[in-house]
N, C-alpha and C positions, 0 to 999 in steps of 0.2 A: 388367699383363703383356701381352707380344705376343699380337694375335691368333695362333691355328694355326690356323685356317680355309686349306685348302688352302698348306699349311705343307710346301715341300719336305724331305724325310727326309735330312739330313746327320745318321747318327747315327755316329759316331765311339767304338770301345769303349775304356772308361776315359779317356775325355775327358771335363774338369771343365766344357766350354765346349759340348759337344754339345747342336742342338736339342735339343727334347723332346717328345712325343707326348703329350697330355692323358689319360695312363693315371697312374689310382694303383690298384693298385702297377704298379709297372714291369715288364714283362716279362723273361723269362727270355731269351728271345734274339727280336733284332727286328732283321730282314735290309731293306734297302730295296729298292728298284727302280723302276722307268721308269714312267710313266705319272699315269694320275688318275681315278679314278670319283666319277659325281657323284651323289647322294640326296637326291631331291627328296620331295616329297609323292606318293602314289601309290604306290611304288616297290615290288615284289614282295619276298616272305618267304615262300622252300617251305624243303620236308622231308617225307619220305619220309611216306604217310599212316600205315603201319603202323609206325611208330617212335613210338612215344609221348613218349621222352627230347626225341626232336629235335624233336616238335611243340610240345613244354612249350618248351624253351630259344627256339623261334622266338616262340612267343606272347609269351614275356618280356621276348624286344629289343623287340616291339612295344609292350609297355606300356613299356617303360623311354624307349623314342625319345618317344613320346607327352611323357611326362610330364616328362622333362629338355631336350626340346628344341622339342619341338611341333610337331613332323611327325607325318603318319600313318602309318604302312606299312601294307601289305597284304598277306596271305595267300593263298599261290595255289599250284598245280602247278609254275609258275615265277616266276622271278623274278631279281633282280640279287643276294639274299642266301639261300643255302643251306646248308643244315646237314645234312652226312652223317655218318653211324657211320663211323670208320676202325678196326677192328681192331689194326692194326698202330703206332696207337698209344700208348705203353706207360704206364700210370701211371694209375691212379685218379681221378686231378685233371686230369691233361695235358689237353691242347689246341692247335690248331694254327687260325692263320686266314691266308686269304689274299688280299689284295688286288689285283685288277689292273684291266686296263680294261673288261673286263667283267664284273665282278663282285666278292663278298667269299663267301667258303667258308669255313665250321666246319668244321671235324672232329676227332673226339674218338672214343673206345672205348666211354667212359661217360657217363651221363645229367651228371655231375658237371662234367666234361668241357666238355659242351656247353653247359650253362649258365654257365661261367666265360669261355667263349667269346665267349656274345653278353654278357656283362657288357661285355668288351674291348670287344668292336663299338661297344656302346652310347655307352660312350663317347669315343670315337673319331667319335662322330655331334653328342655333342655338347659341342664344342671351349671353345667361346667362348661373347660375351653375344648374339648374331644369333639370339635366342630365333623360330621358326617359320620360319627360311630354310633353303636347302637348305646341304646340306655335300659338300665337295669332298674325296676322300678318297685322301689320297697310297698309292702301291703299296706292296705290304710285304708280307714275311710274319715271322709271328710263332710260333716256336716256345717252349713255355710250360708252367712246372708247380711248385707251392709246393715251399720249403723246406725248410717244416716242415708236418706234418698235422694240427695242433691252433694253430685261428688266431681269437680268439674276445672276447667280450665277456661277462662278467658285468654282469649286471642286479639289483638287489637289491628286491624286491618286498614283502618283508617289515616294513621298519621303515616305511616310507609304500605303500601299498597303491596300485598302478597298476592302472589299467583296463585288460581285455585288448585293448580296441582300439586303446590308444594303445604297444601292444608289435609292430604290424603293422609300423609304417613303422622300427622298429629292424629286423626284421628284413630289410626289403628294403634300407634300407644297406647293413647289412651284407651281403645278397648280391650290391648292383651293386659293393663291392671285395672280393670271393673272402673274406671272412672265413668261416669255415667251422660255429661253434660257439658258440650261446647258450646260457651257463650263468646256468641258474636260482636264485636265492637266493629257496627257496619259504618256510621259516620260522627263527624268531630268537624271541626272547626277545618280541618286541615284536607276535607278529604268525605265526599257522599261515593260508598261504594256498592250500592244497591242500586239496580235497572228498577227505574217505575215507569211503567211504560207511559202513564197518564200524563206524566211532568217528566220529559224525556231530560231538557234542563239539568237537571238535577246531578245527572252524572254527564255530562254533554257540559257544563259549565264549573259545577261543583266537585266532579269527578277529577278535576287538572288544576294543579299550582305552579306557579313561578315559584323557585327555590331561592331561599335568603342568599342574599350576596354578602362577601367580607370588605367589599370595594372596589370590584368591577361591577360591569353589567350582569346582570343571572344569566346562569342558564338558560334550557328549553323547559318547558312545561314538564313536569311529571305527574304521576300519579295513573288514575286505572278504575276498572269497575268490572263487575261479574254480573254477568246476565242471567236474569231470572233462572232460564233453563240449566245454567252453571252450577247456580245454589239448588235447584232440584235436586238435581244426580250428587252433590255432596251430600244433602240432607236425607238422601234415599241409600245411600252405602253407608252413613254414619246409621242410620237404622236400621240395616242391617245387622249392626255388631253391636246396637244397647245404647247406644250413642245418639241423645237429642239433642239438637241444635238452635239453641238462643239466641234471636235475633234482637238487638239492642242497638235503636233511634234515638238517639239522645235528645232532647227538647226540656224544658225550654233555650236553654243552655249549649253552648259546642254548638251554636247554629249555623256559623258564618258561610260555614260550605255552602249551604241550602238557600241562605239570605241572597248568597251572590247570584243564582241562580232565580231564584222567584222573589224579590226585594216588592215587587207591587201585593204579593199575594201573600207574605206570611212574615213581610219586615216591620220592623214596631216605626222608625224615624225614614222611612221614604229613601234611603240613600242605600245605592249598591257595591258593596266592598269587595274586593277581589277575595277568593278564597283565599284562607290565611295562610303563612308559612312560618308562623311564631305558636310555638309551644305556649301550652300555661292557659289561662283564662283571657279570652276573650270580649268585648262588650256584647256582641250581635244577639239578641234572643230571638227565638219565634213569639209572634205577638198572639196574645191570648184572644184577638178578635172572632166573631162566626167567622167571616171568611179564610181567618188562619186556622183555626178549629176542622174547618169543612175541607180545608188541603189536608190535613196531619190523619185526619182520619179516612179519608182516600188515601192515602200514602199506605196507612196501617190495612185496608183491605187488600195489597196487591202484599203486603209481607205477608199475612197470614194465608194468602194463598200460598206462599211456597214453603212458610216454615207452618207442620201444623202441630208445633210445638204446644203445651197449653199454656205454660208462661210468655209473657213478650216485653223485653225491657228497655221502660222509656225514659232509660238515662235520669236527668233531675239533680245533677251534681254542681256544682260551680257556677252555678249562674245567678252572675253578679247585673242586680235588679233597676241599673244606671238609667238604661234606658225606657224602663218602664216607668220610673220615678219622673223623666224627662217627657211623656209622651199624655200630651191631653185626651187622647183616646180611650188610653191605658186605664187614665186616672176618673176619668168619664167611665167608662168599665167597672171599675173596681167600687164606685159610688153605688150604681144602679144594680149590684149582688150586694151593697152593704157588706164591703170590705175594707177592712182598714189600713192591712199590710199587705205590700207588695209578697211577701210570702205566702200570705193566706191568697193572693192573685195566682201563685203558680199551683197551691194546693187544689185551690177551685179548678184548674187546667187538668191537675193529674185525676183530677176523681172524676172529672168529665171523660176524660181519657178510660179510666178504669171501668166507668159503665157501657164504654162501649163498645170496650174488649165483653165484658162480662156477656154482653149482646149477640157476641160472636162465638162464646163459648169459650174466652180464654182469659187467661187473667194476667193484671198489671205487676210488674215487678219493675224498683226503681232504686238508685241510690239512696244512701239513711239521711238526705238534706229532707225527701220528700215530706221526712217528718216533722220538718218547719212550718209545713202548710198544713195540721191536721187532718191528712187524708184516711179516708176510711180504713178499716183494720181489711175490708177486702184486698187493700192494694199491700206485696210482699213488697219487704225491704231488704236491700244489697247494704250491707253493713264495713263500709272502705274506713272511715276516718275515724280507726279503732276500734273497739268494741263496744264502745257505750252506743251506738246506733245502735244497736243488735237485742241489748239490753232493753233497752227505752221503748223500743219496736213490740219486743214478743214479750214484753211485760201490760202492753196494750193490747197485745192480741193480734199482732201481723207475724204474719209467717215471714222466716228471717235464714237471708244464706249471711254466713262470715267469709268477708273477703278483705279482710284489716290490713291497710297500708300500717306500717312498712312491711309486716311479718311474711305476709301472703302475695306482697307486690312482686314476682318474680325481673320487674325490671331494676332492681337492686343489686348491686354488683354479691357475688357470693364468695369474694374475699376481699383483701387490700393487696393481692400479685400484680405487677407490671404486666401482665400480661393476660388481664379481663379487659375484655372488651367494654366499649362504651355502656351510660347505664346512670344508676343513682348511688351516690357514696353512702347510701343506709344500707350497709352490709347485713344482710339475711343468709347464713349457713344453714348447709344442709342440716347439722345437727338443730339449728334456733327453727328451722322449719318442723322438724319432725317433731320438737316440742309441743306444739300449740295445741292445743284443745278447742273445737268447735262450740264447744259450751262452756260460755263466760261466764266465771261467777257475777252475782246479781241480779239472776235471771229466777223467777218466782218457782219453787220446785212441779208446781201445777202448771207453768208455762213451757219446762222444758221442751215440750212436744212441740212447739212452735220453729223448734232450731230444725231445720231442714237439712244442712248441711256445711260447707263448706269450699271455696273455689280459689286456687289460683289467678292471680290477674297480673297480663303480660302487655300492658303498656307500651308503645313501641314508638316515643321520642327517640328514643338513643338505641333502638334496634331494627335497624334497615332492612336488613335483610335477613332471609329464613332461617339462615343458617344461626345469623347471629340470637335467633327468637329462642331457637332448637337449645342454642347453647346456655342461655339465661331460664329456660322452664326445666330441661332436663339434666340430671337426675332427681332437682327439687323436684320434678310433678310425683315421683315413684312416692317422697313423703307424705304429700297430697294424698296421694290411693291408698298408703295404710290410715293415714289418723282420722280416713270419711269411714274406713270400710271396719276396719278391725276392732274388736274388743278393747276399748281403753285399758284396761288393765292386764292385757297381754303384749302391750305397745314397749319394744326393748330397743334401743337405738343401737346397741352393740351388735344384736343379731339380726337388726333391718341391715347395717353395715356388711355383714358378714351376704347377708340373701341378696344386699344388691350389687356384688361382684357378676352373678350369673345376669341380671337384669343390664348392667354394665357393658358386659357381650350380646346381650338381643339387642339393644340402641348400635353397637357397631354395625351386627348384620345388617340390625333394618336402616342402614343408613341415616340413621338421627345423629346428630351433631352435640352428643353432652357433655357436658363442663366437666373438666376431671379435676375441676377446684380441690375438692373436695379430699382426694387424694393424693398430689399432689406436694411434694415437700417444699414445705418454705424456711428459709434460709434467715437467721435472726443474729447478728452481727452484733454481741456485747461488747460496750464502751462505743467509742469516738471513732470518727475515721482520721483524726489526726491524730488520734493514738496510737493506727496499726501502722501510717505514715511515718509516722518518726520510730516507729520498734522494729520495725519489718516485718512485724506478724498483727495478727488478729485472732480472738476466739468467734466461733461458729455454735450457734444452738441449731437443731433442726427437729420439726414438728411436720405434723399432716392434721387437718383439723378433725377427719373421722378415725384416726387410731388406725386403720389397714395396715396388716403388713409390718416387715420390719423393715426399717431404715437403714441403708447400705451406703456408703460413698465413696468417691475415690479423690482422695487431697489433692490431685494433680492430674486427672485423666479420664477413664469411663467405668461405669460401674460395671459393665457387663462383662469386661476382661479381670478388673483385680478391684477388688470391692472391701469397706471394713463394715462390720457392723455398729451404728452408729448407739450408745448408750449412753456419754453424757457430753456437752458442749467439748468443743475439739478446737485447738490453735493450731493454723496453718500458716507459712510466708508467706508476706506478700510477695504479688509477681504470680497469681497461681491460680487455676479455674478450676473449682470443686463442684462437682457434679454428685446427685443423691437419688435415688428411688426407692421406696417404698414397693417391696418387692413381699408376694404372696407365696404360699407354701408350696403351689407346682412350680412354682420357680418365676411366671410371671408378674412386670411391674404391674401396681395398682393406677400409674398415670407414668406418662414420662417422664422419663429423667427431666429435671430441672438442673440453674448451673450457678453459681456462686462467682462475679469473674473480682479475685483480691488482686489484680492489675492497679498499680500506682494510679494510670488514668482512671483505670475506673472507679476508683477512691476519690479520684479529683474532679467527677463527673457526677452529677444528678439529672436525673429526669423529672416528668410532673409526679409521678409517683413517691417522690423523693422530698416533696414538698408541701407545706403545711401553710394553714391562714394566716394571715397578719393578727396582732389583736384586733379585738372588736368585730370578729369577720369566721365566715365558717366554709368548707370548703364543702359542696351540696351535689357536684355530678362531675362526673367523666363524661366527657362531649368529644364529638370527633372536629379536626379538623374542617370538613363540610357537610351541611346536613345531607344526609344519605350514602354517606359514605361505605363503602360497601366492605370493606378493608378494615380490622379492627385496630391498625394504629395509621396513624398517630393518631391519640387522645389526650385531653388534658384534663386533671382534675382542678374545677375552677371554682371559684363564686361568682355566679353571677352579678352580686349587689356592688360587690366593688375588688377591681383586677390587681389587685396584690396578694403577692405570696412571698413565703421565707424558708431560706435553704438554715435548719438550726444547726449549728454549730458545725458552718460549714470550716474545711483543713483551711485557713487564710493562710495563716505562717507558713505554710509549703507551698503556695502560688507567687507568681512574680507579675502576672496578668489572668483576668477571665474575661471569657466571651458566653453570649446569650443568644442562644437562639429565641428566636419570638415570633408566634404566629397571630395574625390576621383572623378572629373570626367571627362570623356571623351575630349579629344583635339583633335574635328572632326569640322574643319571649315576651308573653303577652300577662304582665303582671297585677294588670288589674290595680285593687287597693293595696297590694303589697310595692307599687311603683316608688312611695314613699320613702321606701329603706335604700334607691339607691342612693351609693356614697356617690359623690362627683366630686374632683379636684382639681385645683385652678390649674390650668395649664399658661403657659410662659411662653409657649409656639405657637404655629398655625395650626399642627395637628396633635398636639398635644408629646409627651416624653413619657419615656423609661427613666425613672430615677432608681440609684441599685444603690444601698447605702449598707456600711460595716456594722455593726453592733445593734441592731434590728432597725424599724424603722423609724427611728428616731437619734438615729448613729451620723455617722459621719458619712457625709458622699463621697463615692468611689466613681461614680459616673452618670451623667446624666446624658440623653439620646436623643434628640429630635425624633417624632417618629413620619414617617412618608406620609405624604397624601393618597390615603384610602382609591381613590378613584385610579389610580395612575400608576400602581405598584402593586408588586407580587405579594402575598398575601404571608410569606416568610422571608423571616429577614435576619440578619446576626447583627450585631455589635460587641467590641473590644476595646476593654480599660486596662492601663496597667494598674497592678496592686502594689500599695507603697505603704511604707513602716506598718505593716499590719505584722501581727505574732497570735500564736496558740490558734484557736478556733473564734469563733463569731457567727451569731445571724445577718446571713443576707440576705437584706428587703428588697422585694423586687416592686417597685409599684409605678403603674400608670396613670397616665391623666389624661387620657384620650377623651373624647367629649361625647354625654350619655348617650348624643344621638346616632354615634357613628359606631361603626362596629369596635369589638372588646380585642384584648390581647392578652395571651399566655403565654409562660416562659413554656418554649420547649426541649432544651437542654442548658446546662452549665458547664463550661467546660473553664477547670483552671488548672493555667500553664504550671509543670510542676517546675520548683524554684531550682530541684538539681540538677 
């Protein structure tokens, strides 16, 4: 991408072709003008001493300049950059900056204001990759203020437990692109990670899980918790920089943590379940009794002690209503309020809930099921399971964030590469991200005002670790901060592309971990593999899904010594590793190199990536090897409901034998009423076989495997068939019949012997 390093301002409105300013998001309106100031090391940073907003927002560009660009700035009485309070600017968020030759000017009404202010500055300081030089800063003035007031990221802390320091540099992302709102996912089924000091239990029992086994004994306990005083000082630095923090208890539902822990004081059926270690839906609810009532709302006085957020959300998603339906109490309950459905039981819970938050000065926000229980229009709705929540919500009059599974789920893989990390196979691209609109058609035009916003939501079954969170939200969150903040109709995906190369370099400085999916060239192999097998060559297409850069490769070696420019599909010999980048105008790649390997073996080799569902079957997550796995491979893309898969048209006529690798892994998924869809198949052993058949699954057997006894054996394992009168290509089925109670198994390579 061009530098912008003293980048004259042709900014042209509704021009697809308009420079561009290295701001994400894009401002609300950006005026040019005459001139140039330059920002060198040294360079002064005042603000009024008795203004505290404006000394915070000045201190903040200073770190921010620091650390994204590597200049110093300096604080003083004067200086080239100032930050005044303007009154008469209107808006919560607004702000207003001004550039010319002598100087850059904040000004804002609010502390909010002003730090959304030097957000822009900041980056406007730092353009390009001229990491530690000065910058040259064209004139301008910029008037500016979000779209929407709810602009946000969920974070899910619960099923893998994050360390509170590694939740700092989220939040300052988020506040160098004006995202306004960290919502918390404090507990789940899997995991209570809030200190209450009242019910110590709570994380003392419910804060630690035994981890799923694939057929030995578990592990050690994991899991964690963050003490009150831990969530202060985050909630106190996230306020600093604009940044509220959403504390979200999930109830009635996602209980089990909590159940394990207090089962006499807020379990519906008397019985104490270990905390869970299986993903998915759970039976355990909180029981809608006073004395479960009179826990949940002790619980809710020690959260809003530390978050004094004014929303507070109490989950309401997935809870599957078995046990209430089973509990004479329950059903004795629901008689004596003159209720009929177990839904209209959990609505009565939430609008109990909702008055006395209301009590406290705060108000309810809950997933869009809450609106199965006709809860009052006080209580705001979290809109996951599509947009028709959203719709249905703020057509009645509740105030509505959109956080739509799949589009907004950032635990969706954000491509089909070998080489994403674990996740859900409902692929969300950065470009299908930056698409979405916060405002769903359907929505009454007198209701619009009800859309609040919009949030990211980062789920963390299949992402253990920080890193792995880091790399499934960013660079999608940057999408997130233009399409809350910016003028829909100045929303360009080519030139959010182009603005977020320099955004690309502030995640490396500030050590964020983002995905260069996005960038990234992939490698599309037209025709068969026992077509390049038997010719000695193959054709090559190559793509990047955001269009960066041009595409360079080298048919035998490294781009960076002897490179061609890539324009249309290219045939190479087999025997040969093609390497490609996607390389930008100062000469730097958009992502690393990637590699092509046209090796005979690797022709005669597939991975999980490589493989596709049986009929009747759909292939739903990339899962690691063991839960919490910290390492993003090995992964398998599997189905859970039933463990076959098919290598299509694998080269059979060029093998003489293949072997399987297969792994061992965990049966931790809590299915609830979708338990029904598993397939189970008769097994002919003790522990059931590998059947691997020619011409798909319903071909002829090539081999059939005993598989070990789960208890007694390693959790990987190979076997080897020879291949006999087989010719040209065929699918190979791979399928199991291990028993639904024991753990599942995936292929995790194919290797076949080549026949020359």
């Amino acid at each position: 991408m061009r530098s912008l390093l003293a980048l004259p301002l042709v900014l042209a409105a509704a021009s697809a072709h308009a420079q561009t300013l290295p701001l994400i998001p894009l401002p609300a309106a950006i005026t040019p003008r005459s001139g140039t100031l330059l920002i060198a090391n040294g360079a002064g940073v005042s603000a009024s001493s008795d203004d505290k907003g404006a000394a915070t927002a000045a201190q903040l560009l200073i770190n921010r300049v620091r650390i994204d660009r590597g200049l110093t700035l300096a604080r003083g009485a004067t200086g080239a950059i100032r930050f005044e309070r303007d009154a008469s600017i209107t808006g919560e968020e607004a702000y207003k900056l001004d550039i010319d030759t002598k100087g850059a000017t904040v000004r804002a009404s609010s502390d909010r204001g002003l730090v959304w202010g030097a957000m822009t500055l900041a980056q406007l300081l730092s353009p390009d990759a001229r990491f530690g030089k000065p910058v040259t800063l064209s004139a301008l003035s910029i008037s500016d203020a979000p779209r929407f007031r709810w602009r946000g990221l969920m974070v899910d802390v619960a099923r893998h437990f994050q360390p509170v320091e590694t939740l700092y540099p989220i939040v300052d992302a988020m506040a160098a692109q004006k995202l306004n709102t960290l919502h918390l996912h404090l507990t789940d089924d899997q995991g209570w990670r809030v200190e209450i000091k009242r019910y110590p239990k709570l994380t003392e029992i419910g804060g630690w899980r035994t981890p799923p086994s694939s057929g030995g004994e578990p592990g050690p306990k994991v899991g964690g918790f963050y003490t009150q005083e831990q969530l202060k000082a985050l909630v106190a630095y996230a306020a600093t920089r604009g940044i509220t923090i959403v504390p979200e208890i999930d109830m009635p539902g996602h209980a089990q943590a909590a159940v394990a822990a207090y089962p006499e004081e807020i379990g519906v059926l008397g019985d104490r379940p270990e905390t869970s270690h299986d993903w998915g839906v759970n039976p355990w609810l909180f029981s809608p009794s006073p004395r479960s009532m009179a826990f949940i709302k002790n619980v809710l006085d020690e959260l809003i002690d530390i978050f004094p957020s004014q929303f507070v959300h109490v989950g309401g998603d997935e809870a599957v209503k078995d046990q209430w339906q089973r509990s004479p109490e329950v059903q004795a309950q629901m008689k004596a309020l003159g209720l009929k459905t177990e839904n209209q039981m959990q609505g009565w819970m939430i609008g109990e809930l909702g008055k006395y938050l209301a009590s406290k000065g705060r108000r309810l926000i809950g997933w869009d099921e809450i609106l199965e229980g006709d809860v009052p229009t006080s209580a705001s709705v979290m809109s996951w399971r599509g947009e028709k929540g959203a719709v249905e919500a703020a057509n009645k009059g509740h105030d509505v964030v959109l956080a739509p599974a799949p589009i907004l789920y950032f635990d969706s893989l954000q491509s089909d590469r070998s080489d994403e990390p674990p996740g859900r196979l409902s692929i969300q691209t950065l470009e299908q991200v930056y698409a979405f609109d916060p405002v769903p058609a359907g929505i009454d035009a007198e209701r619009v005002k009800h859309v609040m916003g919009a949030q990211a939501t980062a789920f963390s079954e299949y992402l253990a670790t920080a890193k792995q969170k880091e790399h499934a939200t960013f660079p999608r969150l940057s999408a997130i901060a233009e399409l809350t903040w910016s003028p829909k109709d100045k929303r360009d995906f080519k030139g959010f592309v182009e603005r977020l190369d320099p955004q690309m370099l502030r995640y490396a400085h500030e050590g964020i971990a983002a995905a260069d999916s996005a960038f990234a060239v992939n490698f599309r192999m037209q025709g068969k593999r026992g077509d390049a097998l038997r010719s000695d060559k193959l054709t090559l297409a190559m793509d990047t899904q955001a269009g960066a850069g041009t595409i360079r490769y080298a048919p035998n070696g490294r781009t960076e010594t002897k490179s061609i420019v890539y324009t249309v599909p290219v045939t190479i010999r087999t025997g040969t590793v093609a390497e490609a980048a996607a390389y930008l105008k100062d000469g730097r790649t958009a992502a690393a190199p990637r590699h092509f390997d046209a090796s005979r073996t690797a022709l005669l080799t597939a991975h999980p990536t490589d493989l596709t569902a049986c009929p009747q079957g759909a292939l739903g997550l990339r899962v690691p090897l063991t839960s919490g796995q910290s390492e993003d491979s090995p992964a398998f893309n599997v189905n859970i409901f039933d463990t076959c898969t098919i290598w299509a048209d694998a080269p059979l006529g060029e093998a003489k034998a293949v072997t399987i690798d297969v792994a061992r892994l965990p049966r931790h998924y809590g299915l609830a009423h979708e338990e029904s869809a598993l397939r189970a198949h008769y097994a002919v052993t003790a522990h059931g076989e590998l059947v691997v058949r020619a011409g798909g699954c319903e071909g002829g057997v090539i081999g059939t495997f005993p598989l070990p006894d789960p208890r007694t054996t390693p959790n990987r394992m190979r076997f080897t068939a020879p291949i006999k009168d087989q010719s040209g290509d065929a699918n190979l089925c791979f399928q199991f019949t291990s028993a639904l109670s024991d753990p599942f198994y995936a292929v995790e390579k194919v290797i076949l012997e080549d026949r020359r």
